[in-house]
N, CA and C atoms as a LAMMPS dump frame, in Angstrom:
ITEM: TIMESTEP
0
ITEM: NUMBER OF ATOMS
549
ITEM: BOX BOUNDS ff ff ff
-5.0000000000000000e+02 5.0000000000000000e+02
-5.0000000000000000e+02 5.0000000000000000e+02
-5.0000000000000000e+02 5.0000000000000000e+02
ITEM: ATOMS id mol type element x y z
1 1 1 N -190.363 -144.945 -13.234
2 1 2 C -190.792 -145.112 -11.879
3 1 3 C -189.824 -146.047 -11.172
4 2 1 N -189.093 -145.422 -10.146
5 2 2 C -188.31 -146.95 -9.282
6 2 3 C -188.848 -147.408 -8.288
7 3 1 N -187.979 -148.278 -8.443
8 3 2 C -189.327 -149.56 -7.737
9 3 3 C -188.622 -149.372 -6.444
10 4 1 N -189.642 -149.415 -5.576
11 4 2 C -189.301 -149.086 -3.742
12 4 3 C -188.558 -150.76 -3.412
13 5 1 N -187.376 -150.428 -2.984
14 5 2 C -186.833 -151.838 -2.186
15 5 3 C -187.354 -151.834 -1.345
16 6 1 N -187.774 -150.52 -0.641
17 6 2 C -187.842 -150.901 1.197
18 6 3 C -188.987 -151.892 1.266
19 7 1 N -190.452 -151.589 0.787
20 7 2 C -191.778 -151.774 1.018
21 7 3 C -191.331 -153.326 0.98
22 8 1 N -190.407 -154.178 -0.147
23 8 2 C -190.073 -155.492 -0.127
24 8 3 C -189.307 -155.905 0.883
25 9 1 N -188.369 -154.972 1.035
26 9 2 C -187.39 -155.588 2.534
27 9 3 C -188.13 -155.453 3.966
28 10 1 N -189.071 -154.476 3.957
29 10 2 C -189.818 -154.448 5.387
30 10 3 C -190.112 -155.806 5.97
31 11 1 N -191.068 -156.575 5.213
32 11 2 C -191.545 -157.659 5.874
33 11 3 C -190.903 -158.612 6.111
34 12 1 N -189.173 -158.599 5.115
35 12 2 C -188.133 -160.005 5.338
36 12 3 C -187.738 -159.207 6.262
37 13 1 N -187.515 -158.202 6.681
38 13 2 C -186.615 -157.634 8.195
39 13 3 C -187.805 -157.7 9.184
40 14 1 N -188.912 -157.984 9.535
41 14 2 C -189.422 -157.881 10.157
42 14 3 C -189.888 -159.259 10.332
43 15 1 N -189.258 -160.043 9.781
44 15 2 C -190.19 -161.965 9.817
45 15 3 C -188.361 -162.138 10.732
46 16 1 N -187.554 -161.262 9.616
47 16 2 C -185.794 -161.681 10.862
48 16 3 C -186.193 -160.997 12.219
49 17 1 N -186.611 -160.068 12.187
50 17 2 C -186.585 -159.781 13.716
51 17 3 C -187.416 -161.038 14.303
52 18 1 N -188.466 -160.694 14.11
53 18 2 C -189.563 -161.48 14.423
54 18 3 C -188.909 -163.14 14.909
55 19 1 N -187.933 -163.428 14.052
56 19 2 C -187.259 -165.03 14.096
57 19 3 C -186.257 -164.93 15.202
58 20 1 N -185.706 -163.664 15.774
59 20 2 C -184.35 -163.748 16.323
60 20 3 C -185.109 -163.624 17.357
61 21 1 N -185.936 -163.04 17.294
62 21 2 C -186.829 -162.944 19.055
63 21 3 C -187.313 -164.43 19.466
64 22 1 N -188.111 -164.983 18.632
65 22 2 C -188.475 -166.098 18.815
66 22 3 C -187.299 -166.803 19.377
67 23 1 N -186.124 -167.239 18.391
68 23 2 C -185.243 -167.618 18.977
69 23 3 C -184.553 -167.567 20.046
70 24 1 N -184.148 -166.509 20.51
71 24 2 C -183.724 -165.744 21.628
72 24 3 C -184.331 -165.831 23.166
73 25 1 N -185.88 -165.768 22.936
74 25 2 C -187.125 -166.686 24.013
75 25 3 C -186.872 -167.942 24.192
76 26 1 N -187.044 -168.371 22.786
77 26 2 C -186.686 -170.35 23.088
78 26 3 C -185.376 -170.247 23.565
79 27 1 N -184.564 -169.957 23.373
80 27 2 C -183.109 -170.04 24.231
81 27 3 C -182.846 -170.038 25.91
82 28 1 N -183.653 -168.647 25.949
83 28 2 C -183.905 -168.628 27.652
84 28 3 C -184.784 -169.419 28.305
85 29 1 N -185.888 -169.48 27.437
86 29 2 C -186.555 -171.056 28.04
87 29 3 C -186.053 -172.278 28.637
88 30 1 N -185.202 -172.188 27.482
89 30 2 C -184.76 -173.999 27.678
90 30 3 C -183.674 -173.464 28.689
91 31 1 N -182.976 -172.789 28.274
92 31 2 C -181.753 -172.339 29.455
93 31 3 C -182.532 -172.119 31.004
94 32 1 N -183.344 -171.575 31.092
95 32 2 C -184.451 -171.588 32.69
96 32 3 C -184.82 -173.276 33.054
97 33 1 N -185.106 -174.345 32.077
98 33 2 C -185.869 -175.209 32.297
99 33 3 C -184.656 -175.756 32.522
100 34 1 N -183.55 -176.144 32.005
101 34 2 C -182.25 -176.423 32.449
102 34 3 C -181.473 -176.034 33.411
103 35 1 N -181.646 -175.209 34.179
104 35 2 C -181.519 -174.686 35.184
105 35 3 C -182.383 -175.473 36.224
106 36 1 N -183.371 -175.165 36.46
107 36 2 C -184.379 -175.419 37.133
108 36 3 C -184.523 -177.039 37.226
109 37 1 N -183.925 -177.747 36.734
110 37 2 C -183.779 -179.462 36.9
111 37 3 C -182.267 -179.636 37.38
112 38 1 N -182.679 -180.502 38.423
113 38 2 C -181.035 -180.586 39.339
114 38 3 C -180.582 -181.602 38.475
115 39 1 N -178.752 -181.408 38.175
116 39 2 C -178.516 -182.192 37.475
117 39 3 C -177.831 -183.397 38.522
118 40 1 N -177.091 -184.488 37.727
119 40 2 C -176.875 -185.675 37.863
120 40 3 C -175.81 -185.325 39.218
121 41 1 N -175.059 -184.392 39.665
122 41 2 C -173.909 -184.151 40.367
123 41 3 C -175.073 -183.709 41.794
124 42 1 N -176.209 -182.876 41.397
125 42 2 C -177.234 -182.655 42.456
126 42 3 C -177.544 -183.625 43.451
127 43 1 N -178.15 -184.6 42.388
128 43 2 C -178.96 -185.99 42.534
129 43 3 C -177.781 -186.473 43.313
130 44 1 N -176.673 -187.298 43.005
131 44 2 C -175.863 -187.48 43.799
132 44 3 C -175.543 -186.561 45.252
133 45 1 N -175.11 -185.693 45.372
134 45 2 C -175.27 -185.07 46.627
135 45 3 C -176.094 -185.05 47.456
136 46 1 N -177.442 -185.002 47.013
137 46 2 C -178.763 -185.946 48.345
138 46 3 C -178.826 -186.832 48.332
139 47 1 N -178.43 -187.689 47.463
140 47 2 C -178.353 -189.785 47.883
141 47 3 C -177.34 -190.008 48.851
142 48 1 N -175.711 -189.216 48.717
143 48 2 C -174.797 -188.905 49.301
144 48 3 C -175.425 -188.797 50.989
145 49 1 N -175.599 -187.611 50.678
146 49 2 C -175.913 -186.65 52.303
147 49 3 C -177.067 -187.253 53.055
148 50 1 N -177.957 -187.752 52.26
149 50 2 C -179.18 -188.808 52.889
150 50 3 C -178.325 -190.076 53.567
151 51 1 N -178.107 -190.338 52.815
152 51 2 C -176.764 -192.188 53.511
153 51 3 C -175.932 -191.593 54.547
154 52 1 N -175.458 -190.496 54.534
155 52 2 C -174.305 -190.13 55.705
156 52 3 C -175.048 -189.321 56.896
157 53 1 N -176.024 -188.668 56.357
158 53 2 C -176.915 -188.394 57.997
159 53 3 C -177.371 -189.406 58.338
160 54 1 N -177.663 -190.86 57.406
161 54 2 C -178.736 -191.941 58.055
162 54 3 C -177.561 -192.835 59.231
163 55 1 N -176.213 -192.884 58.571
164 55 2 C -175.639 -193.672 59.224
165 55 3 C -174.991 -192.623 60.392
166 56 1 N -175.264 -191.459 60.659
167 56 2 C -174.396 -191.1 61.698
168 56 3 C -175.675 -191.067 62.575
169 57 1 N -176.598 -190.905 62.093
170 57 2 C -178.208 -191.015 63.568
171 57 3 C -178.165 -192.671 64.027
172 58 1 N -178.155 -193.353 62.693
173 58 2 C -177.772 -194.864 63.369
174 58 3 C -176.972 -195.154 64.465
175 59 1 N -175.512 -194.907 64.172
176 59 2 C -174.621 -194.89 64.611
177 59 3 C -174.604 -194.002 66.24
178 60 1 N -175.057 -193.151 66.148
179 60 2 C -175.246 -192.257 68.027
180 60 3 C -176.429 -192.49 68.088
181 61 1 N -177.256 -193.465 67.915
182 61 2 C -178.438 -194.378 68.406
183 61 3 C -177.972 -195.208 68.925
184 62 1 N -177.169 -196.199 68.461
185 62 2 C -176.407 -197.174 69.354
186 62 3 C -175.611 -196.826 70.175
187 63 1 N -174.97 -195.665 70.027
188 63 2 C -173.64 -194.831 71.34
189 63 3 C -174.829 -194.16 72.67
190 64 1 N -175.86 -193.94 72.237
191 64 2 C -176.888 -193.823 73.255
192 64 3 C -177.139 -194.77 74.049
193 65 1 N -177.47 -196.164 73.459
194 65 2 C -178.09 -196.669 74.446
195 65 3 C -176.621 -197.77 74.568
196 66 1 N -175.577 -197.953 74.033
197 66 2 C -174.321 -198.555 74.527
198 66 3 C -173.26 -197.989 75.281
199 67 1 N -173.197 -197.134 75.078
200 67 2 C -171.642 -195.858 75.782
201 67 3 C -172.081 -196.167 77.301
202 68 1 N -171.14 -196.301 78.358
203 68 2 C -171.54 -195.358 79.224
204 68 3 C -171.19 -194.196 79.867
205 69 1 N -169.956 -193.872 79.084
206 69 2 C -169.323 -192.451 79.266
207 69 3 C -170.012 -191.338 78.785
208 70 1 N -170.33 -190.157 79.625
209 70 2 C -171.237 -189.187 79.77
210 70 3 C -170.526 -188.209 78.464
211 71 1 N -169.227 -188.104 78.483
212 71 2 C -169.046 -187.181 77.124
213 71 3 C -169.574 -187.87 75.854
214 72 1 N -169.761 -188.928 75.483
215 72 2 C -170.152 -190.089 74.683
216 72 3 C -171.43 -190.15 74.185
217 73 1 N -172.214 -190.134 75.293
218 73 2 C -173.464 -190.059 75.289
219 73 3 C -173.902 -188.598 74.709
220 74 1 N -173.399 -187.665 75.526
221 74 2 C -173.565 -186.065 74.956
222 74 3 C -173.496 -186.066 73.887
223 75 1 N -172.636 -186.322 73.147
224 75 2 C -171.882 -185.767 71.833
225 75 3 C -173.465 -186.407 70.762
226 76 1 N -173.413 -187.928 71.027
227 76 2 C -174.469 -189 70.095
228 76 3 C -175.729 -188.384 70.35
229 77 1 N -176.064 -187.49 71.448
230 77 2 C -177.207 -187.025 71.667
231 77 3 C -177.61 -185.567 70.964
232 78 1 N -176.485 -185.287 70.581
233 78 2 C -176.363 -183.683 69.965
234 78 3 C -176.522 -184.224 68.368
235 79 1 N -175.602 -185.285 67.964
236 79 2 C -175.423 -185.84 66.52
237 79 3 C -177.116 -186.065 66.242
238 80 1 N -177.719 -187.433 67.351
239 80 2 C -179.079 -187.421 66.336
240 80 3 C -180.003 -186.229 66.437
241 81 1 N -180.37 -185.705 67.148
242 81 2 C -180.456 -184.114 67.054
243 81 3 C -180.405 -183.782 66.119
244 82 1 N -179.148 -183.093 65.821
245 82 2 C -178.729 -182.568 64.883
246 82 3 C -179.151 -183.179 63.259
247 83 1 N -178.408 -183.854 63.102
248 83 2 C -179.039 -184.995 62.009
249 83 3 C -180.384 -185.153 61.381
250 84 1 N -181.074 -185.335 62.575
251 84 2 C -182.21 -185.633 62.435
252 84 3 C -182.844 -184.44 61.811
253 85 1 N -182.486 -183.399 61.856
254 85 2 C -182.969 -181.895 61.391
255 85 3 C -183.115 -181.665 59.974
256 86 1 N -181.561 -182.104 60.113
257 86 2 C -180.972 -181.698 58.844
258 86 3 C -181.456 -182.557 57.806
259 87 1 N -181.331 -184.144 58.515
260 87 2 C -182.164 -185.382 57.25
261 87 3 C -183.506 -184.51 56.971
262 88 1 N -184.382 -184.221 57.656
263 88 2 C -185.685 -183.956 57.517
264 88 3 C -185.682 -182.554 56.443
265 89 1 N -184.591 -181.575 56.477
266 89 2 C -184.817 -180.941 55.702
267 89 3 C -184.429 -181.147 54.503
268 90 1 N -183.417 -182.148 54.12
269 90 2 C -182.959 -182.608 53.008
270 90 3 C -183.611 -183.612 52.406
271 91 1 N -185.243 -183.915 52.687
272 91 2 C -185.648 -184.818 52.277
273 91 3 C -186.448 -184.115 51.794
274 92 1 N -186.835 -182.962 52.671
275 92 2 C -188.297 -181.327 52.152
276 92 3 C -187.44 -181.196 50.612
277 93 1 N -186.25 -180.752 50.992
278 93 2 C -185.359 -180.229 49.756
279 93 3 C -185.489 -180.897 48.703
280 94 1 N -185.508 -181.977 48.606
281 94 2 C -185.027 -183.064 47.737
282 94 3 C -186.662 -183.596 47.205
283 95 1 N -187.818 -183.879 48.036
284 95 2 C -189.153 -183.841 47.683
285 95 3 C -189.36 -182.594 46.453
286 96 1 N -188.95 -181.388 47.044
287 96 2 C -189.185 -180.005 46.228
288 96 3 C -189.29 -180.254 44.671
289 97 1 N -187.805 -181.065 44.236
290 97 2 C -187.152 -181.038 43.499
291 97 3 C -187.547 -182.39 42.517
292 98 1 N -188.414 -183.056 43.233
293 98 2 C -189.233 -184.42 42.704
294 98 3 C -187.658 -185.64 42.897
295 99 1 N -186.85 -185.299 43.395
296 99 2 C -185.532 -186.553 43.847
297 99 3 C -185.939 -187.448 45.161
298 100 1 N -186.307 -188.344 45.275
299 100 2 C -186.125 -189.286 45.789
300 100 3 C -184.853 -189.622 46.534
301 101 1 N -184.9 -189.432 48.02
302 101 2 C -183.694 -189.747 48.697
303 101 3 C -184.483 -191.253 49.565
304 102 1 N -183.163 -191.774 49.837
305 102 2 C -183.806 -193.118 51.189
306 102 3 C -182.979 -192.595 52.664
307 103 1 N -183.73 -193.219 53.576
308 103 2 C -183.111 -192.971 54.536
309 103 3 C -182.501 -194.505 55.261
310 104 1 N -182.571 -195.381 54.833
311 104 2 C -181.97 -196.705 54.56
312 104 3 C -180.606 -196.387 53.966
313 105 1 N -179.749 -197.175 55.389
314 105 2 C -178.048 -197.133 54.86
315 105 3 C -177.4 -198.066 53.846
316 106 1 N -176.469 -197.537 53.351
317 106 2 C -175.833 -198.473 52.083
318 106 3 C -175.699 -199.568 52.897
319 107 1 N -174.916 -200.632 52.222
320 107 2 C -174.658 -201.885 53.26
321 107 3 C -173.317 -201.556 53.834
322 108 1 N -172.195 -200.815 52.737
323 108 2 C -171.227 -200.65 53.451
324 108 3 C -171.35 -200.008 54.555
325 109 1 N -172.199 -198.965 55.407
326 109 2 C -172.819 -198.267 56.341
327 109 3 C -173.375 -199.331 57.542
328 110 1 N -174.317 -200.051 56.944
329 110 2 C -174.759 -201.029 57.737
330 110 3 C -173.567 -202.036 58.365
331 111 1 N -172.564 -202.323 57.344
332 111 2 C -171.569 -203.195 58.221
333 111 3 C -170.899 -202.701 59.26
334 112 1 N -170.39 -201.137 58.891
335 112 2 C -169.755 -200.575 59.871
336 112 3 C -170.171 -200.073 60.864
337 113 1 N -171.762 -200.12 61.21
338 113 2 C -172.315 -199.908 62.49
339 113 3 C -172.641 -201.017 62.762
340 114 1 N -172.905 -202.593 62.367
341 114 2 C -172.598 -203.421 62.897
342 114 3 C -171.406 -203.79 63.554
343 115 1 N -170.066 -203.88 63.208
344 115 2 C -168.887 -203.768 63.877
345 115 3 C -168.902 -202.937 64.95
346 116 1 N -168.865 -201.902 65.151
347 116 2 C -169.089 -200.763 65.746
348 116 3 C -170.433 -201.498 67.301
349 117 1 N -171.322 -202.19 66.718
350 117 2 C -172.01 -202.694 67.773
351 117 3 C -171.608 -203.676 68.401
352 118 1 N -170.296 -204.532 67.787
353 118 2 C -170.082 -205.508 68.639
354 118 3 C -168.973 -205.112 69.754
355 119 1 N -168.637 -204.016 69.535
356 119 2 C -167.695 -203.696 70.649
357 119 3 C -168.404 -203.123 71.769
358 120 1 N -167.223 -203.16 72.695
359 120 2 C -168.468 -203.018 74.357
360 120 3 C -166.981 -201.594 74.967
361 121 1 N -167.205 -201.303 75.658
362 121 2 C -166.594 -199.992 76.509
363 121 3 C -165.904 -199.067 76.223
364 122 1 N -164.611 -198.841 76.56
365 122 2 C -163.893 -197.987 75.516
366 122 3 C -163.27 -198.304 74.348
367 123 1 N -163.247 -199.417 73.849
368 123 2 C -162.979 -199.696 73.005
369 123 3 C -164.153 -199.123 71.717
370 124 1 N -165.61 -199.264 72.473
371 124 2 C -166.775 -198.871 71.382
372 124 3 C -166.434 -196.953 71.442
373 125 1 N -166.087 -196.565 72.308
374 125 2 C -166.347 -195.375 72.413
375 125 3 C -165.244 -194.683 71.6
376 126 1 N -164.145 -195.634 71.867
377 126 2 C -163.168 -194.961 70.799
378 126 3 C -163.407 -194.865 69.399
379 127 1 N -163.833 -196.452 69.073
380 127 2 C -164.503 -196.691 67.835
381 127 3 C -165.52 -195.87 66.934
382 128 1 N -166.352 -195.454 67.435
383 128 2 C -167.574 -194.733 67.593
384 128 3 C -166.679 -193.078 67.358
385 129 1 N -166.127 -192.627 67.986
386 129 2 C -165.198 -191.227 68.337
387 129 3 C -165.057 -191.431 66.977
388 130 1 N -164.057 -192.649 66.58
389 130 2 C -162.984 -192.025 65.581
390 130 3 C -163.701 -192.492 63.773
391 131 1 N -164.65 -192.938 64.091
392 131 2 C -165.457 -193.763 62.827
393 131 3 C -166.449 -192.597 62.308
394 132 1 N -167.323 -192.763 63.01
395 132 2 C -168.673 -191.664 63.148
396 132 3 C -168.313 -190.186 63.334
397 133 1 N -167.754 -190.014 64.776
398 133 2 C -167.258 -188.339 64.809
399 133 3 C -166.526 -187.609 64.13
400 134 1 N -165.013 -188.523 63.929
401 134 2 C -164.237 -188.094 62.963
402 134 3 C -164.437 -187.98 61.415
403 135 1 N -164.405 -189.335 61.344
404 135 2 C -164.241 -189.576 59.782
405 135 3 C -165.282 -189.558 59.063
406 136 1 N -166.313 -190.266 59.679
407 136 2 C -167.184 -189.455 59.107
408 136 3 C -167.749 -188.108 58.932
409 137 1 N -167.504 -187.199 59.941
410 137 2 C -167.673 -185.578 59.465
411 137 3 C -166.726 -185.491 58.535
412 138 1 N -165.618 -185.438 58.879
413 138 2 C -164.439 -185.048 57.484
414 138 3 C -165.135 -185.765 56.139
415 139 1 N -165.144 -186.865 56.382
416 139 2 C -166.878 -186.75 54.775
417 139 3 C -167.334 -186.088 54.371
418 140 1 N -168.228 -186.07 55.314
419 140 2 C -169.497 -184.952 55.904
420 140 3 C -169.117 -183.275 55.099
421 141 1 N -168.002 -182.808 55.408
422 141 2 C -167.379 -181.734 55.379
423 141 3 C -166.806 -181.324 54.063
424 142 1 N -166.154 -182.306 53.851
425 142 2 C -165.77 -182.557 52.468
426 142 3 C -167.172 -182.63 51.259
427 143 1 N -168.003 -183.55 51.358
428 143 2 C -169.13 -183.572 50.538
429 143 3 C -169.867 -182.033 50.108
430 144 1 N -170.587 -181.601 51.538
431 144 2 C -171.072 -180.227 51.567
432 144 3 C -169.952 -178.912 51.317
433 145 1 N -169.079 -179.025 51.349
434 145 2 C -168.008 -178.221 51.148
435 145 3 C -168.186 -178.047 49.621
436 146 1 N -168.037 -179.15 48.776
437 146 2 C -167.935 -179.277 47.527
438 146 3 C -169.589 -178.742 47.08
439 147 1 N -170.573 -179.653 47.648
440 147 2 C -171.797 -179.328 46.579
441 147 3 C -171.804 -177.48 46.937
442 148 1 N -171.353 -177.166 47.881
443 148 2 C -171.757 -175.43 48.511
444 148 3 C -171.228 -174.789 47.035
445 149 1 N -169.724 -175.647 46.645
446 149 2 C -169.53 -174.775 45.306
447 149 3 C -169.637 -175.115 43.926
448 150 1 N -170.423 -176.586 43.399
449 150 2 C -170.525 -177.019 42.568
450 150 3 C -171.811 -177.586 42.296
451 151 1 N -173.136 -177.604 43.129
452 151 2 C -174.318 -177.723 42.832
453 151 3 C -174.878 -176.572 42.003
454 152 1 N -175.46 -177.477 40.889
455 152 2 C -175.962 -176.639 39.906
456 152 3 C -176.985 -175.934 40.282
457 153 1 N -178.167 -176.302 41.228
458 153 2 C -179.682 -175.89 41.168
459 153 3 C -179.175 -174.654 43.04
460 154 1 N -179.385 -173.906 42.397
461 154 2 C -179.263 -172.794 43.821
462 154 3 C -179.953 -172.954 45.287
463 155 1 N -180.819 -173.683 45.578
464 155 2 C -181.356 -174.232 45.968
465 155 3 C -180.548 -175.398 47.032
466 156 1 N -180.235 -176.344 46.38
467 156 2 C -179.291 -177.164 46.608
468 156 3 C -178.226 -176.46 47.115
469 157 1 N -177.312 -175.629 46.495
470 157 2 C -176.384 -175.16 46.502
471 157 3 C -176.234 -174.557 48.239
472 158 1 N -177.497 -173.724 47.923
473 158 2 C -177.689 -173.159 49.501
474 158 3 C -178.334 -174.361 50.57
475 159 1 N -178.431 -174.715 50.443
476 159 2 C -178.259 -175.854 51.773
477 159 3 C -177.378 -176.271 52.028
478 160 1 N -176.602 -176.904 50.976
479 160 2 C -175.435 -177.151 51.978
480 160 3 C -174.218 -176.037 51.937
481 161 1 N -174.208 -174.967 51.352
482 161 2 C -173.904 -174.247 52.372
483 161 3 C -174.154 -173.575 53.51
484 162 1 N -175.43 -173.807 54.016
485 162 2 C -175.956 -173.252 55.173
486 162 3 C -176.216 -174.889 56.423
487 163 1 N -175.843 -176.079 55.473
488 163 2 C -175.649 -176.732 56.579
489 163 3 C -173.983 -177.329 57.169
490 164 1 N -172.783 -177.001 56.071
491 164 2 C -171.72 -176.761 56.258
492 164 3 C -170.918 -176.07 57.484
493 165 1 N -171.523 -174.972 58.335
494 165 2 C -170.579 -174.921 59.561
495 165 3 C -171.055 -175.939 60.436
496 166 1 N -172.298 -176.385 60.845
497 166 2 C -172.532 -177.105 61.661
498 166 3 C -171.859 -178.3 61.542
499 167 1 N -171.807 -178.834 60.015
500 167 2 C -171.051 -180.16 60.208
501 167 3 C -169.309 -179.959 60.636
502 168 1 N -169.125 -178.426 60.594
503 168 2 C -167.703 -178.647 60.613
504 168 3 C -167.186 -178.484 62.188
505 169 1 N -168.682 -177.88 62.851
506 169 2 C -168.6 -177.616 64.082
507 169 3 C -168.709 -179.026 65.115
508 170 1 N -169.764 -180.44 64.676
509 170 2 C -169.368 -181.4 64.586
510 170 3 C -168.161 -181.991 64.707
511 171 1 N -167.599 -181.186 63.881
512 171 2 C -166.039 -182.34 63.246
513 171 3 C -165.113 -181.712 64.842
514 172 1 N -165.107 -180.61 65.288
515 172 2 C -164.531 -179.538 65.877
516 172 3 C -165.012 -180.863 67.596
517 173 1 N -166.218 -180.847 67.378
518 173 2 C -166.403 -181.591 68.755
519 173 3 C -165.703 -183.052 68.884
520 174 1 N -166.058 -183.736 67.826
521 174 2 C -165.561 -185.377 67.799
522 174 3 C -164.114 -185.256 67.806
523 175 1 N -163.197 -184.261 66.969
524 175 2 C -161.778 -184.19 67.354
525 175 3 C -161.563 -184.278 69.384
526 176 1 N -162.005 -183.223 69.895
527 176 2 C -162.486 -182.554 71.23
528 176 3 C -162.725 -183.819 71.747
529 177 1 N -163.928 -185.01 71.602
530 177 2 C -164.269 -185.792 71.994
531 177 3 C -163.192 -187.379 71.936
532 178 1 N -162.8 -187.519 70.964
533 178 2 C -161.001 -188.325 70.238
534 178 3 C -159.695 -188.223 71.376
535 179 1 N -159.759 -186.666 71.127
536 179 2 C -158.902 -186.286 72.298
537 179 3 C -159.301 -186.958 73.936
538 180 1 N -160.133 -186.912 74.288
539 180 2 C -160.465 -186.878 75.463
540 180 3 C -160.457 -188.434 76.015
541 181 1 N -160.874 -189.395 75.066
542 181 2 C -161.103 -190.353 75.204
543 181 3 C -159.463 -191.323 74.809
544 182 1 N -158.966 -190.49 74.221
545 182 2 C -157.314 -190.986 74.654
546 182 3 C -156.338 -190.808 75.956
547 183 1 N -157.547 -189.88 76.732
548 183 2 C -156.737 -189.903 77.93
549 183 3 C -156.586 -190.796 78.73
């Protein structure tokens, strides 16, 4: 009588299947749950983008009620606007995600809109132009530029690429506004 291999190999090929599936589940699991947690480069990009919308609403808060040049005023009036939108949705975003953003500026932020407040006419307006409008969008631009292609959580990812032309459209005005105020 020979002895059946299969009837013995059935149940070790069927405990391996049985193991590679298991395995194969736990894999995508953890790979989904890893996914699904913004990593450390995330987290940075809303502490980032939280501090640089806080200080540019700061910053055309004071060009509001200091400027008195009407392109000046426009521009700071469009920025907290604007800003203000965008903070609010990057804080929804960032709540979503259980991250904690502040809307409290670094100190280096705080000094430079202090400076920025002690100047009075065109001198503030230039200041203001080339601090806030400029250089700070080219930040601005630069930051979201990058997370648009290197944020891990999709989510993230798509915000700032969907808040990326506006800041660059920003940058497009304060050049516009730089210019003008050198005349």
């Amino acid at each position: 009588m020979p002895i059946s291999t299969t009837s013995s190999r059935t149940p070790s090929l069927k405990s391996v299947a049985i193991g590679a599936a298991v395995a194969l589940l736990s894999g995508i699991a953890i790979n989904s749950i890893a996914a699904a947690a913004p990593g450390a480069y995330d987290k940075r990009f809303l502490s980032k983008a939280a501090d640089a919308g806080s200080t540019e609403i700061a910053a055309s808060k004071v060009a509001q009620s200091k400027s008195s040049n009407g392109e000046v005023k426009q521009f700071a009036d469009a920025m907290v606007t604007a800003h203000t939108t965008v903070a609010d949705a990057l804080k929804q975003l960032a709540s979503s995600k259980q991250i904690e953003v502040s809307d409290q500026l670094a100190a280096k932020h705080k000094a430079q809109i202090d400076r920025l407040g002690r100047l009075e006419g065109q001198a503030f307006d230039r200041e203001y132009a080339a601090t806030i409008g400029v250089a700070a969008h080219k930040e601005a631009v630069k930051l979201f530029t990058d997370a648009s292609q290197k944020a891990s959580d999709p989510d993230i990812k798509a915000f700032a690429a969907k808040t990326l032309p506006a800041l660059q459209h920003h940058l497009e005005m304060a050049h516009a506004l730089q210019a003008a105020l050198a005349k």
